[in-house]
PDB file of N, CA, C and O in Angstrom:
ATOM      1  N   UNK A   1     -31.329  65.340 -14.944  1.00  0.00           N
ATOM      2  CA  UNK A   1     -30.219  66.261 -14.909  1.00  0.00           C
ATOM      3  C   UNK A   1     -29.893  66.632 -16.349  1.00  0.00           C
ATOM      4  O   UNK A   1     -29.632  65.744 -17.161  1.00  0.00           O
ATOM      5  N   UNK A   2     -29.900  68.026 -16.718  1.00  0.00           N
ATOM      6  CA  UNK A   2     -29.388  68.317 -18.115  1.00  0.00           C
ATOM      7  C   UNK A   2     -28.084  68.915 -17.926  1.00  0.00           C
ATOM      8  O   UNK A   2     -27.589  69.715 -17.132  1.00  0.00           O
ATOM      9  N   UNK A   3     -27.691  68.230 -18.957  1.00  0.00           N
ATOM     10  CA  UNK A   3     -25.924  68.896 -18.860  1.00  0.00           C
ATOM     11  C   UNK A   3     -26.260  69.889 -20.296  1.00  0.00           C
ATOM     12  O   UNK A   3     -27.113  70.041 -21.171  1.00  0.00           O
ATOM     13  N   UNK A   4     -24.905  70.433 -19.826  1.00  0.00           N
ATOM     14  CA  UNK A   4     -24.798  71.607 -21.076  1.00  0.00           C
ATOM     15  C   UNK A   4     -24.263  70.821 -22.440  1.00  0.00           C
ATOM     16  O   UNK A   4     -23.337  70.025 -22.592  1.00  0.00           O
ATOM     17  N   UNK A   5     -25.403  71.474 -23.531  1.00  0.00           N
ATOM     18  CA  UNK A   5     -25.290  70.899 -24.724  1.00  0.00           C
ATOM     19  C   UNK A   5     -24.371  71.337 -25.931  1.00  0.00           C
ATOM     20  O   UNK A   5     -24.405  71.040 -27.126  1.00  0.00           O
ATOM     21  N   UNK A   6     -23.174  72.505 -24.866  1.00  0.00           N
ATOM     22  CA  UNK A   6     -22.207  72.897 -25.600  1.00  0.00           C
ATOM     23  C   UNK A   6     -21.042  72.877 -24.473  1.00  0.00           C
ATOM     24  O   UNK A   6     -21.288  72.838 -23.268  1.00  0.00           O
ATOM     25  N   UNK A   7     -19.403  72.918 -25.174  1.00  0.00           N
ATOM     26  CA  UNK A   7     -18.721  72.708 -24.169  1.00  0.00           C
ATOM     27  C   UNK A   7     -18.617  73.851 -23.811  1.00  0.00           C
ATOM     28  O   UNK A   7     -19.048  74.759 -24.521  1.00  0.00           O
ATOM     29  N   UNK A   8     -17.771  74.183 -22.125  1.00  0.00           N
ATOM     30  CA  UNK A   8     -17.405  75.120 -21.250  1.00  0.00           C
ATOM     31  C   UNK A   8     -16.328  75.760 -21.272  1.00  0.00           C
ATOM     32  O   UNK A   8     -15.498  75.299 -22.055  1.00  0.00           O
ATOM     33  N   UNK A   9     -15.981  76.794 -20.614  1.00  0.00           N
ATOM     34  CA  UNK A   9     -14.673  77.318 -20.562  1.00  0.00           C
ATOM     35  C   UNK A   9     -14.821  77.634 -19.290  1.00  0.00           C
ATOM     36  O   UNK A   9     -15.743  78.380 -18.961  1.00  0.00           O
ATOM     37  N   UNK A  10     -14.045  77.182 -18.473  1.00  0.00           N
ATOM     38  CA  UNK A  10     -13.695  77.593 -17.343  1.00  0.00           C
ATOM     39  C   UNK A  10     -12.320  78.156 -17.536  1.00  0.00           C
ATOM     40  O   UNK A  10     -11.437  77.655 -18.233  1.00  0.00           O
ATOM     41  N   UNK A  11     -12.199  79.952 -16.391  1.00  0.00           N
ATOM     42  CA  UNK A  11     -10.999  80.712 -16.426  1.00  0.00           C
ATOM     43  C   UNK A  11     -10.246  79.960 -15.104  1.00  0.00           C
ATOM     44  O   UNK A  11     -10.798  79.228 -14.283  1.00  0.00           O
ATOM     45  N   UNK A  12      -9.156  80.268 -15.135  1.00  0.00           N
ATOM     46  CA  UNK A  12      -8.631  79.880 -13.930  1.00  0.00           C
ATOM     47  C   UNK A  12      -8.602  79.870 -13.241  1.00  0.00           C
ATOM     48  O   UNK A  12      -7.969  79.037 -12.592  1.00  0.00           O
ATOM     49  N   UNK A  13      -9.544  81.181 -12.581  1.00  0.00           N
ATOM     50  CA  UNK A  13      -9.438  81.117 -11.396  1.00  0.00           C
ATOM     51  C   UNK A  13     -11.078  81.026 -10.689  1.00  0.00           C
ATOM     52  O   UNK A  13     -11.467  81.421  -9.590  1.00  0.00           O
ATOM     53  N   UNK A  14     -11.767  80.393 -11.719  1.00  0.00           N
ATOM     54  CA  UNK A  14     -13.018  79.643 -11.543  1.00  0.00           C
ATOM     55  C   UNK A  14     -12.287  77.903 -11.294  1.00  0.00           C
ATOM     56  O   UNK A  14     -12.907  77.104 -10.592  1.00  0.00           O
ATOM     57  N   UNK A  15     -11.360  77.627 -11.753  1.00  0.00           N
ATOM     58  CA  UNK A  15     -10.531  76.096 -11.550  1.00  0.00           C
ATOM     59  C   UNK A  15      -9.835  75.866 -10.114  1.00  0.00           C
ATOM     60  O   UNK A  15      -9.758  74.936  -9.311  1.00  0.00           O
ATOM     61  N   UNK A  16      -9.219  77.621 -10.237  1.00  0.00           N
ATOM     62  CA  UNK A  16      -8.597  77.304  -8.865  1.00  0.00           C
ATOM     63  C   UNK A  16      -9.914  77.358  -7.488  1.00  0.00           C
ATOM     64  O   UNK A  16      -9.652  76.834  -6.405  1.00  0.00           O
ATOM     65  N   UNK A  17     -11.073  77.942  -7.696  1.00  0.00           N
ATOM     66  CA  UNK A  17     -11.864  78.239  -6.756  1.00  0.00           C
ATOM     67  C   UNK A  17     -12.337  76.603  -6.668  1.00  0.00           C
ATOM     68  O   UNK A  17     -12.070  76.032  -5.610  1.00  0.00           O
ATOM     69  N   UNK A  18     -12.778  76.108  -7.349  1.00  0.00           N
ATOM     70  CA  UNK A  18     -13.797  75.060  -7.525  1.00  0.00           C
ATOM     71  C   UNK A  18     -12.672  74.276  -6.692  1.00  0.00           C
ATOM     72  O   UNK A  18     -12.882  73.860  -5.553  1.00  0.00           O
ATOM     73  N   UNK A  19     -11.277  74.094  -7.475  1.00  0.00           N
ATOM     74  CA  UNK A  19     -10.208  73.107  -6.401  1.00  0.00           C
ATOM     75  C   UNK A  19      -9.778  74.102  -4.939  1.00  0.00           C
ATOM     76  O   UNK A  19      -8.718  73.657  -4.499  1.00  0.00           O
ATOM     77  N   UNK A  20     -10.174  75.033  -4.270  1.00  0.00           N
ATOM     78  CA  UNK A  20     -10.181  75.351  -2.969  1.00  0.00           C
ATOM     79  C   UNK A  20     -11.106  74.776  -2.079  1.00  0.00           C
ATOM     80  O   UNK A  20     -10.986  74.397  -0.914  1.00  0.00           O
ATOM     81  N   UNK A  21     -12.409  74.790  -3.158  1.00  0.00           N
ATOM     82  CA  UNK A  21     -13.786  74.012  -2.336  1.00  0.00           C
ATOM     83  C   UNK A  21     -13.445  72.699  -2.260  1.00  0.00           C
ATOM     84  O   UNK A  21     -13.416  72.110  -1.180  1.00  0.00           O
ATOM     85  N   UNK A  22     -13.156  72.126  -3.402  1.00  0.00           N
ATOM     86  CA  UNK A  22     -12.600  70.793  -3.045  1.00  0.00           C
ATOM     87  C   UNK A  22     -11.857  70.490  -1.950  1.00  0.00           C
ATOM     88  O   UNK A  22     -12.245  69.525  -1.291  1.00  0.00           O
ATOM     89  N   UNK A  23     -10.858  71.088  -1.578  1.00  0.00           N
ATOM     90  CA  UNK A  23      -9.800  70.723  -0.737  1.00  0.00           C
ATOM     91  C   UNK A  23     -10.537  70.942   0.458  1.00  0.00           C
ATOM     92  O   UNK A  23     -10.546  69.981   1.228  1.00  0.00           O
ATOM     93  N   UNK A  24     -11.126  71.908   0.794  1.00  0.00           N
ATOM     94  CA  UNK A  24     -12.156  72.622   1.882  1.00  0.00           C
ATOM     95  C   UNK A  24     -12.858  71.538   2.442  1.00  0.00           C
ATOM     96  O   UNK A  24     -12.760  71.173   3.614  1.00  0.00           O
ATOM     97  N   UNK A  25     -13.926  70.778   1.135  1.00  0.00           N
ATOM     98  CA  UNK A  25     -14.384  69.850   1.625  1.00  0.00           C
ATOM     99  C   UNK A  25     -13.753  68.748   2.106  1.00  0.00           C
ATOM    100  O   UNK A  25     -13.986  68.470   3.282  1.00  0.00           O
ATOM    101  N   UNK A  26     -13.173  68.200   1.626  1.00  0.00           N
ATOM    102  CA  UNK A  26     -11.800  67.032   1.625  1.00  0.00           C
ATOM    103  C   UNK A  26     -11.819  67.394   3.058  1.00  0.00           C
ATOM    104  O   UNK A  26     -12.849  67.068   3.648  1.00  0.00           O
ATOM    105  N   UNK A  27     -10.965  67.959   3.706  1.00  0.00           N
ATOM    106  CA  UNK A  27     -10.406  68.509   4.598  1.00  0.00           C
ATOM    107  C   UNK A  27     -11.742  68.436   6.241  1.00  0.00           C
ATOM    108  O   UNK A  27     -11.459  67.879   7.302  1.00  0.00           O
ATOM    109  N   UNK A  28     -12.766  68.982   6.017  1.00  0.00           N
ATOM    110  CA  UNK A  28     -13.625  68.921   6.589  1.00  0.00           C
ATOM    111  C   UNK A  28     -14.307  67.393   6.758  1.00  0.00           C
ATOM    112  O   UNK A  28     -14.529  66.861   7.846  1.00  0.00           O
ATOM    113  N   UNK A  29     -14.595  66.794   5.419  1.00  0.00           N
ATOM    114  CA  UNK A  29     -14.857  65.210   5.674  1.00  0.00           C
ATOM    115  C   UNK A  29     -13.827  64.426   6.941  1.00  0.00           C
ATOM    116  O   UNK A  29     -14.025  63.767   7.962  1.00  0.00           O
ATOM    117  N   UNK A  30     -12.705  64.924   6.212  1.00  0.00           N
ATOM    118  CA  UNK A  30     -11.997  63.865   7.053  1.00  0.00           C
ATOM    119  C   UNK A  30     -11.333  64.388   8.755  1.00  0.00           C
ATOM    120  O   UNK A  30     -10.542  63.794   9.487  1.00  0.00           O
ATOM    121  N   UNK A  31     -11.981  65.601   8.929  1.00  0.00           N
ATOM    122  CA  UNK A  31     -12.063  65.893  10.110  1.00  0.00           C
ATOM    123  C   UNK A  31     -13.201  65.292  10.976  1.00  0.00           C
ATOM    124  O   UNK A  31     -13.290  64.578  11.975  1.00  0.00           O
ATOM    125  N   UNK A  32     -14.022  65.919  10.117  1.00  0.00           N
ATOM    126  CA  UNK A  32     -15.390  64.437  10.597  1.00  0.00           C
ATOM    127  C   UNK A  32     -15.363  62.873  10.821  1.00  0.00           C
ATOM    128  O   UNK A  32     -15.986  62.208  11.649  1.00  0.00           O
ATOM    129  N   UNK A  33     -14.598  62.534   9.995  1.00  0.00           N
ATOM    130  CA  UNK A  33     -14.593  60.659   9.764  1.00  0.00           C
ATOM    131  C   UNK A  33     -13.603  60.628  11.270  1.00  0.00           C
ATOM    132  O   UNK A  33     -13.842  59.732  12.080  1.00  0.00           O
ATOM    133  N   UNK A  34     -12.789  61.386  11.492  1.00  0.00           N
ATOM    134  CA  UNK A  34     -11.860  61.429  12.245  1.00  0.00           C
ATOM    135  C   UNK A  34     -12.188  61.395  13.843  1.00  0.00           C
ATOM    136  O   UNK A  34     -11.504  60.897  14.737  1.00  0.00           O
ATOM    137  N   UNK A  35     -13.523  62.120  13.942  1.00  0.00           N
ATOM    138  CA  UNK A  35     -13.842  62.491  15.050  1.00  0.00           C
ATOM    139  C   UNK A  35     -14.444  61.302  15.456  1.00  0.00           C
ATOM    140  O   UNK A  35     -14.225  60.767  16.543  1.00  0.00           O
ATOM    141  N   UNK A  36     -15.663  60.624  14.075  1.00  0.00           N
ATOM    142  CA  UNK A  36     -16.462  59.380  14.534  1.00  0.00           C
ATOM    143  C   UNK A  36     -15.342  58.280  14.707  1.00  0.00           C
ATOM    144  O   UNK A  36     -15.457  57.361  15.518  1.00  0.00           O
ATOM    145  N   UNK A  37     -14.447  58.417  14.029  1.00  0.00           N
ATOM    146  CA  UNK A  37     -13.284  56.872  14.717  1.00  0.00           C
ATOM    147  C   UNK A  37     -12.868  57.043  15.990  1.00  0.00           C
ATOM    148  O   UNK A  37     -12.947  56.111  16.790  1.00  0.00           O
ATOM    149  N   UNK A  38     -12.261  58.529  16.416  1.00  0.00           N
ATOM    150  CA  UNK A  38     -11.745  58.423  17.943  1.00  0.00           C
ATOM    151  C   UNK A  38     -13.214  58.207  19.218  1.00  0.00           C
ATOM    152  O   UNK A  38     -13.182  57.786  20.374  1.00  0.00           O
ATOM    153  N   UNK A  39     -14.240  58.644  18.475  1.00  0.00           N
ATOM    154  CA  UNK A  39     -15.171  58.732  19.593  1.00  0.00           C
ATOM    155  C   UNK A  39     -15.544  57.055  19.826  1.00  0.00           C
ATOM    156  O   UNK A  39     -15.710  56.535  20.929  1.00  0.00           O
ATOM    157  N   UNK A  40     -15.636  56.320  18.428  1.00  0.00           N
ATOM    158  CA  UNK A  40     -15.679  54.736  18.515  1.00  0.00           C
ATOM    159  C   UNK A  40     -15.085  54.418  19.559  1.00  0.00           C
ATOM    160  O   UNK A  40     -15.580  54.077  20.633  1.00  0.00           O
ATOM    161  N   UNK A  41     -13.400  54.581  19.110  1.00  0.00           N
ATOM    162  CA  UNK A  41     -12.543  53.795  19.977  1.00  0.00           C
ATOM    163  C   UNK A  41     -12.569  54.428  21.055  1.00  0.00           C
ATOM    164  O   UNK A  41     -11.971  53.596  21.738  1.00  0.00           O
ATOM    165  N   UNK A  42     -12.861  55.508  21.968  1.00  0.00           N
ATOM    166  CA  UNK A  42     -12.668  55.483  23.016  1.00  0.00           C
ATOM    167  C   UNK A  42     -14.403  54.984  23.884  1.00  0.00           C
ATOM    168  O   UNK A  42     -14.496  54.779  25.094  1.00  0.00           O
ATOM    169  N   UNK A  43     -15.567  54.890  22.902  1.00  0.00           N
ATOM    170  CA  UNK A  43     -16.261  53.613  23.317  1.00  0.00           C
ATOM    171  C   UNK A  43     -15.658  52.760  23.476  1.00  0.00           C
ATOM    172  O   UNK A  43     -15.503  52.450  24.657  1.00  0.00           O
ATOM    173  N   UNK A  44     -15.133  52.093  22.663  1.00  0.00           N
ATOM    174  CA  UNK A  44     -14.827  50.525  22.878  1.00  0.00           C
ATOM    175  C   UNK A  44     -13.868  50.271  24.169  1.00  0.00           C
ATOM    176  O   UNK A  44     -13.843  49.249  24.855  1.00  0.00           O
ATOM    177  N   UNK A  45     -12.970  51.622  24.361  1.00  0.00           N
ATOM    178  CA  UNK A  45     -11.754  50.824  25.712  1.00  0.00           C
ATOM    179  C   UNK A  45     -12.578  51.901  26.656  1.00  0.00           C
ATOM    180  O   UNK A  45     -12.111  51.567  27.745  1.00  0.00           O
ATOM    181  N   UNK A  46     -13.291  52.731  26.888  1.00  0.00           N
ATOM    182  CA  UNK A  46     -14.581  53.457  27.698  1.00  0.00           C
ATOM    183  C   UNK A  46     -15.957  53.341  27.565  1.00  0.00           C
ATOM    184  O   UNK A  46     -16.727  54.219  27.176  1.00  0.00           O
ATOM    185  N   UNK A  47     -16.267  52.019  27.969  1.00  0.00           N
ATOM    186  CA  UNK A  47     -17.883  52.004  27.899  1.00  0.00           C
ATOM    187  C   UNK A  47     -18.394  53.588  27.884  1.00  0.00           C
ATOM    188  O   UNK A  47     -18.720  54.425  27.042  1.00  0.00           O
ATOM    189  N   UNK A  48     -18.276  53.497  29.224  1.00  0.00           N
ATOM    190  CA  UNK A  48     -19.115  54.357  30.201  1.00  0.00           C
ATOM    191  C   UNK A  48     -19.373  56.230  29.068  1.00  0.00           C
ATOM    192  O   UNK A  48     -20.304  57.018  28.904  1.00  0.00           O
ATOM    193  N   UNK A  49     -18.445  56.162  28.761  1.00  0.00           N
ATOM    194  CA  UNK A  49     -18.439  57.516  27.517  1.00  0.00           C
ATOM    195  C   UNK A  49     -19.307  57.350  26.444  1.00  0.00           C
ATOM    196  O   UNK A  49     -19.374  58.139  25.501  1.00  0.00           O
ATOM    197  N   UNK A  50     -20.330  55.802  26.632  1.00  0.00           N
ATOM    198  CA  UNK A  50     -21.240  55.622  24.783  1.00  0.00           C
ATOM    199  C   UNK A  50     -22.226  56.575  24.732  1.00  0.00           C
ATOM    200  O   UNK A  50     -22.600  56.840  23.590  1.00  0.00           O
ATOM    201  N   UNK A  51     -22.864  57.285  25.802  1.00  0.00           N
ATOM    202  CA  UNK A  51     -23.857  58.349  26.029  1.00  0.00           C
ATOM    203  C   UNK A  51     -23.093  59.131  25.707  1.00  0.00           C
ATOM    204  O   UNK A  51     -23.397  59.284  24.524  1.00  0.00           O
ATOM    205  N   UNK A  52     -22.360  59.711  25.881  1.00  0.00           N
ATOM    206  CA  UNK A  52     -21.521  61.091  25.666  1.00  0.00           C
ATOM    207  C   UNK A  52     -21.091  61.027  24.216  1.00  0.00           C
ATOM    208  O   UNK A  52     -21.252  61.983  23.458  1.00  0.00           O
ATOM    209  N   UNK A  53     -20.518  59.834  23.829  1.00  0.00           N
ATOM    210  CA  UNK A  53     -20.176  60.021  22.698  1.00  0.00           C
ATOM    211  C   UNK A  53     -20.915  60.249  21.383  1.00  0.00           C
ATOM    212  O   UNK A  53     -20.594  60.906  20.393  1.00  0.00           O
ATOM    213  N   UNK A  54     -22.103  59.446  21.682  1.00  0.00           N
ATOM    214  CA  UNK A  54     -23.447  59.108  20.681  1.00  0.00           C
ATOM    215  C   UNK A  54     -23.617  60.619  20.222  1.00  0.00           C
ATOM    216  O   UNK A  54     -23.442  60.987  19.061  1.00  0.00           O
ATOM    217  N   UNK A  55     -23.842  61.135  20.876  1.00  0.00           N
ATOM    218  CA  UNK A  55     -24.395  62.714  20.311  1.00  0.00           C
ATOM    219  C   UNK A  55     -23.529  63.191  19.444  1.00  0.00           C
ATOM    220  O   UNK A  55     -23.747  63.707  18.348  1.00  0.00           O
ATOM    221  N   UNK A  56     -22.530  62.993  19.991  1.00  0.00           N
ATOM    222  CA  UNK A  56     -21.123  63.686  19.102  1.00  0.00           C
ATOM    223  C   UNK A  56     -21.555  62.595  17.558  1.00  0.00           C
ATOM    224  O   UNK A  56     -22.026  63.231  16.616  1.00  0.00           O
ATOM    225  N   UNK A  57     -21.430  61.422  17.406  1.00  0.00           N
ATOM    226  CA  UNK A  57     -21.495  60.461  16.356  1.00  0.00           C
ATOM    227  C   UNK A  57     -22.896  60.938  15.596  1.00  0.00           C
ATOM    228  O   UNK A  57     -22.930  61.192  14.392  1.00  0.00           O
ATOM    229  N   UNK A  58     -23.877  61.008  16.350  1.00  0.00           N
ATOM    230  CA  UNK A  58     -24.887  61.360  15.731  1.00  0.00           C
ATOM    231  C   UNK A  58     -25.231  62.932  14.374  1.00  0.00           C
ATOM    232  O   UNK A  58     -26.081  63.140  13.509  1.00  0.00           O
ATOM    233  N   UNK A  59     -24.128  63.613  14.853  1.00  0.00           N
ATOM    234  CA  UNK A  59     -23.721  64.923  14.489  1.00  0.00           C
ATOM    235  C   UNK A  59     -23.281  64.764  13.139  1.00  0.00           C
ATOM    236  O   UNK A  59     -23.707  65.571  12.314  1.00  0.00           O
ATOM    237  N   UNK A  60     -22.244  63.563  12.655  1.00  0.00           N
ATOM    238  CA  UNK A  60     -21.419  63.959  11.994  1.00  0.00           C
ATOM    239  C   UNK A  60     -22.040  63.801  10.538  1.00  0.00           C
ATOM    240  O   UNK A  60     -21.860  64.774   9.806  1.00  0.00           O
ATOM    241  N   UNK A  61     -22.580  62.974  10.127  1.00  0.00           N
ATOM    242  CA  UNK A  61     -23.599  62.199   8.736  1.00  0.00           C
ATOM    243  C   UNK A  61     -24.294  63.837   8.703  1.00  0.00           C
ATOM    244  O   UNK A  61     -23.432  64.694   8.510  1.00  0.00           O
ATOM    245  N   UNK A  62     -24.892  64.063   8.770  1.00  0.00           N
ATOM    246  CA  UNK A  62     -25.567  65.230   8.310  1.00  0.00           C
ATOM    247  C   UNK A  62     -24.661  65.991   8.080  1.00  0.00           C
ATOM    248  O   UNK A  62     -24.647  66.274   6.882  1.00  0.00           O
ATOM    249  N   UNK A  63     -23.722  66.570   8.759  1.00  0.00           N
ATOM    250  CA  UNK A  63     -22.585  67.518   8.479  1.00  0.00           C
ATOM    251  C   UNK A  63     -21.922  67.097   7.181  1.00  0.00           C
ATOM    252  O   UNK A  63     -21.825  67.884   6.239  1.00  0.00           O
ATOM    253  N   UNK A  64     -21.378  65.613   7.126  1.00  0.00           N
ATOM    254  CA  UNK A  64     -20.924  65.231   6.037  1.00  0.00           C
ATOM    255  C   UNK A  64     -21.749  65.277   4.596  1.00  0.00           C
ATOM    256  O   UNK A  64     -21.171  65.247   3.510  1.00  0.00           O
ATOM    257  N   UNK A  65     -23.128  65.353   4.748  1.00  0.00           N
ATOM    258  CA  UNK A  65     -23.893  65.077   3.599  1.00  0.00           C
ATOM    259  C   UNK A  65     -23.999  66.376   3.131  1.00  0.00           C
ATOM    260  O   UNK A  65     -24.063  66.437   1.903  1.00  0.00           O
ATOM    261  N   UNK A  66     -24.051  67.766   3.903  1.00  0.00           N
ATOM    262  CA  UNK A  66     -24.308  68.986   3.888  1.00  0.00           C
ATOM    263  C   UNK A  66     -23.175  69.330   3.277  1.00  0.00           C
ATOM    264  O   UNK A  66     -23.460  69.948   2.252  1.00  0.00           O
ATOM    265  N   UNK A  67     -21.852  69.206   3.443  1.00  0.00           N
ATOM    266  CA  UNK A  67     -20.769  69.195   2.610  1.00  0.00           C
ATOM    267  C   UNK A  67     -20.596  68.375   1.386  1.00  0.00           C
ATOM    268  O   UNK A  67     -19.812  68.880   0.582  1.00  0.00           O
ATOM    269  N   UNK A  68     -20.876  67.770   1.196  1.00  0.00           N
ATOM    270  CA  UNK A  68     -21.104  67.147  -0.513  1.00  0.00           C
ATOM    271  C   UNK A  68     -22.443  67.794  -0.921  1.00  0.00           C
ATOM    272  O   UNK A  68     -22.304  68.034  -2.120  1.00  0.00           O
ATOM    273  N   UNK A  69     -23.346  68.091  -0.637  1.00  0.00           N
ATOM    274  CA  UNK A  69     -24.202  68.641  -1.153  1.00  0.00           C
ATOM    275  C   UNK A  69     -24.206  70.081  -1.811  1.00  0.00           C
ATOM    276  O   UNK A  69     -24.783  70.468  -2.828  1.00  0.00           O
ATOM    277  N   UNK A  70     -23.380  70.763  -0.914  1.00  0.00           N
ATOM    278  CA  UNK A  70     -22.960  72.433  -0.949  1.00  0.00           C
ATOM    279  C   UNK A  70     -22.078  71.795  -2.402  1.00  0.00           C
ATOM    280  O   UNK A  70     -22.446  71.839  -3.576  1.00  0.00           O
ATOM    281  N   UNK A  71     -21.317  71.445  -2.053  1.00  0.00           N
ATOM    282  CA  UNK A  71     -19.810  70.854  -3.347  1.00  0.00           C
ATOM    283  C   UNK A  71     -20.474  70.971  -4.661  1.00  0.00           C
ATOM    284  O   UNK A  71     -20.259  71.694  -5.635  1.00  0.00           O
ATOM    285  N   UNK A  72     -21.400  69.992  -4.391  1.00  0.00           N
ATOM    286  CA  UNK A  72     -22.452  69.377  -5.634  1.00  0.00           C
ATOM    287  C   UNK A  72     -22.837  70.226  -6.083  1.00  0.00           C
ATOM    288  O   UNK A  72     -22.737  70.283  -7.308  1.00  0.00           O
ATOM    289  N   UNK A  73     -23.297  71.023  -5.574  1.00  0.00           N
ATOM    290  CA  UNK A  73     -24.401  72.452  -6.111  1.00  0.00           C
ATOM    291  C   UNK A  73     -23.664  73.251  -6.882  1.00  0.00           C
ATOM    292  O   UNK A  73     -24.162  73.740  -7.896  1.00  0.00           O
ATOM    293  N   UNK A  74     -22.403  73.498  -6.527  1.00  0.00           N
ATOM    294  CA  UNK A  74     -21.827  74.794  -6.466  1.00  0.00           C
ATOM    295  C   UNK A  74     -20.776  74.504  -7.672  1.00  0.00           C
ATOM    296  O   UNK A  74     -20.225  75.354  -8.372  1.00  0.00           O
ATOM    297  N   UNK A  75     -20.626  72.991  -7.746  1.00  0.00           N
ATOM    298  CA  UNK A  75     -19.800  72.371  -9.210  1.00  0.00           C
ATOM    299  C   UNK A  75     -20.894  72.534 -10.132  1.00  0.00           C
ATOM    300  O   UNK A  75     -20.580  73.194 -11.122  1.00  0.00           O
ATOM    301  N   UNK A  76     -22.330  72.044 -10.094  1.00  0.00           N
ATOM    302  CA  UNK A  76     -23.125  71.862 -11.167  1.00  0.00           C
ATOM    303  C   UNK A  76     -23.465  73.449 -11.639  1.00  0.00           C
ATOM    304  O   UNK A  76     -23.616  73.872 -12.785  1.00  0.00           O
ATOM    305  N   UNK A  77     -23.522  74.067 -10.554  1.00  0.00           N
ATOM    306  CA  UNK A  77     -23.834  75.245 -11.056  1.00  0.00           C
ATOM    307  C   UNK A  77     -22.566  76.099 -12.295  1.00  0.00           C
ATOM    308  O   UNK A  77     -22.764  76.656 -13.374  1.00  0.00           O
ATOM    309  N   UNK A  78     -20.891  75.775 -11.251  1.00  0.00           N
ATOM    310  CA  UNK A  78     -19.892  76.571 -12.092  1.00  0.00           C
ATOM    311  C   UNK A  78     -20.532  75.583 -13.866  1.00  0.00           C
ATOM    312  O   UNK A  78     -20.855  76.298 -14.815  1.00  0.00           O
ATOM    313  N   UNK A  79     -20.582  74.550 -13.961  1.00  0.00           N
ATOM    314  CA  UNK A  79     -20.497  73.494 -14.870  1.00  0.00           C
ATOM    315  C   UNK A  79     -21.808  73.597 -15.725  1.00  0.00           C
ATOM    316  O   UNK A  79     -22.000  72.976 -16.770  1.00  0.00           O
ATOM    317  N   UNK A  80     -22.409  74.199 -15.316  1.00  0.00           N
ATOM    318  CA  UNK A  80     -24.016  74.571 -16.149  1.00  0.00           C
ATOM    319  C   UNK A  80     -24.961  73.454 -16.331  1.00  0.00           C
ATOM    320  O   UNK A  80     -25.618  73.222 -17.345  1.00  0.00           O
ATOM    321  N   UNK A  81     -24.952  72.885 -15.385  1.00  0.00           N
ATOM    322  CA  UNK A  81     -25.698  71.646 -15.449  1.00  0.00           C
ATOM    323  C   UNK A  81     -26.917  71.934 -14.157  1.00  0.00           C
ATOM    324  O   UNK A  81     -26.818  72.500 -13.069  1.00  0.00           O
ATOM    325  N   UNK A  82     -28.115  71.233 -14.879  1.00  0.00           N
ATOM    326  CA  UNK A  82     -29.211  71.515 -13.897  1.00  0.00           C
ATOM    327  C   UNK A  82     -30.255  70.501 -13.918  1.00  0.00           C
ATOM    328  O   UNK A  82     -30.639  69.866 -14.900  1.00  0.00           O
ATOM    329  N   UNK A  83     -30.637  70.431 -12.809  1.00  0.00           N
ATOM    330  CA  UNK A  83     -31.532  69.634 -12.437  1.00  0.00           C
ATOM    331  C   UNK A  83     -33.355  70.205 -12.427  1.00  0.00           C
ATOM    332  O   UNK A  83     -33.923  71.160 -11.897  1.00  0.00           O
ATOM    333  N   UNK A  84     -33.835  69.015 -13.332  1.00  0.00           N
ATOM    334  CA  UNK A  84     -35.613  69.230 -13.355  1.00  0.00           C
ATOM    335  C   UNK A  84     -36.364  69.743 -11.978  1.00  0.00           C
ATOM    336  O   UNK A  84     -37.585  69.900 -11.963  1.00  0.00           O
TER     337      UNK A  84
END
């Protein structure tokens, strides 16, 4: 990873964008984390729902990784930093 070998200026409303994505993501993670806890617990006091639920659980890790990844990109890029 090379970072930039001079410092940056970010305008403001490259600060405020970058903290919208943030929050965006934020927001989306923990809609996700949210979904895999209720689908847990209503395994645990509803067996019979672990088929039904699995798919839903299975869903969410990729979604979550796809959102830090987009984040990642899109900071390194405002930030001028790049990868070999």
């Amino acid at each position: 990873m090379a970072l930039p070998s001079q410092p940056i200026t970010l305008t403001a409303d490259q600060i405020a964008e970058l903290n919208r994505k943030l929050a965006t993501m934020r927001h989306d993670i923990n809609n996700q984390l949210s979904l895999i806890m209720a689908a847990v617990e209503l395994i645990h006091y509803k067996p019979e729902t672990g088929e039904r639920m699995m798919a839903m659980l299975i869903e969410q890790p990729p979604k979550i990784s796809a959102a830090l990844i987009q984040f990642s990109n899109e900071f390194e890029q405002c930030m001028g930093i790049t990868r070999p």
